[in-house]
N, C-alpha and C positions, 0 to 999 in steps of 0.2 A: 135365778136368772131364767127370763123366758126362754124357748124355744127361737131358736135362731136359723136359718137356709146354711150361711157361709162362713167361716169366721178368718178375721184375720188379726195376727199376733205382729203387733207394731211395736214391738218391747224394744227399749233399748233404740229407737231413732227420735232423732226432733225434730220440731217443724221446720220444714211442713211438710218432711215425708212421710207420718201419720195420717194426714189431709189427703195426700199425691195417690196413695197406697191405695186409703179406703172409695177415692173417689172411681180409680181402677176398679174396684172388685164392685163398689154399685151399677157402676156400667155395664157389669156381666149380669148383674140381676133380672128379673123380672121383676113388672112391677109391683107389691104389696109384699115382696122378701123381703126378708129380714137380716141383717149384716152384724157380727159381733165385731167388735173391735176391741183389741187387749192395747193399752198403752203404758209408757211409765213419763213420757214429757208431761208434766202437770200444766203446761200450757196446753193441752189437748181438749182439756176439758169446754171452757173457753173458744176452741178451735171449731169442733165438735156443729157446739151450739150455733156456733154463726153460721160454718159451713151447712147445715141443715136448713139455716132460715133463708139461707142465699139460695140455693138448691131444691126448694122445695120437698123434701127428705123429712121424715120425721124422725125427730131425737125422742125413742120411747124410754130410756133409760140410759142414766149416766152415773155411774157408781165408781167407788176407789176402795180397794181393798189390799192391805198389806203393799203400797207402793205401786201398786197396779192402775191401772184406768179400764174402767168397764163400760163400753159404751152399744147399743142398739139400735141401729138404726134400719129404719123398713122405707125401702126407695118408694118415692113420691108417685 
């Protein structure tokens, strides 16, 4: 996993307060950070991706491990 500014642990909620959460903590960013997000709704994935394209945000990594969602996103 790259190097990431903030990370936040979305385990165990559904949408779309994985969405609600992360969009929070990019608003605290500067911009060119970098944001971890841990999920386990596998609609996230999915979420993730749109929310990036909608938002101008890059999705630089979007992984799932042992029931996890691993997501990176560095504010636009």
């Amino acid at each position: 996993m790259s190097n990431f500014d903030q990370e936040l642990d979305a385990s165990g909620l559904n949408c779309p307060l994985p969405i609600l959460k992360a969009k929070k903590a990019i608003n605290g960013l500067a911009s060119g950070q970098v944001l971890h997000i841990i999920a386990t709704d596998p609609g996230s994935v999915k979420d993730f991706a749109s929310f990036c394209s909608q938002t101008g945000n890059v999705l630089m990594e979007s992984t799932e491990e042992g029931g996890k969602y691993h997501f990176l996103i560095k504010k636009g």
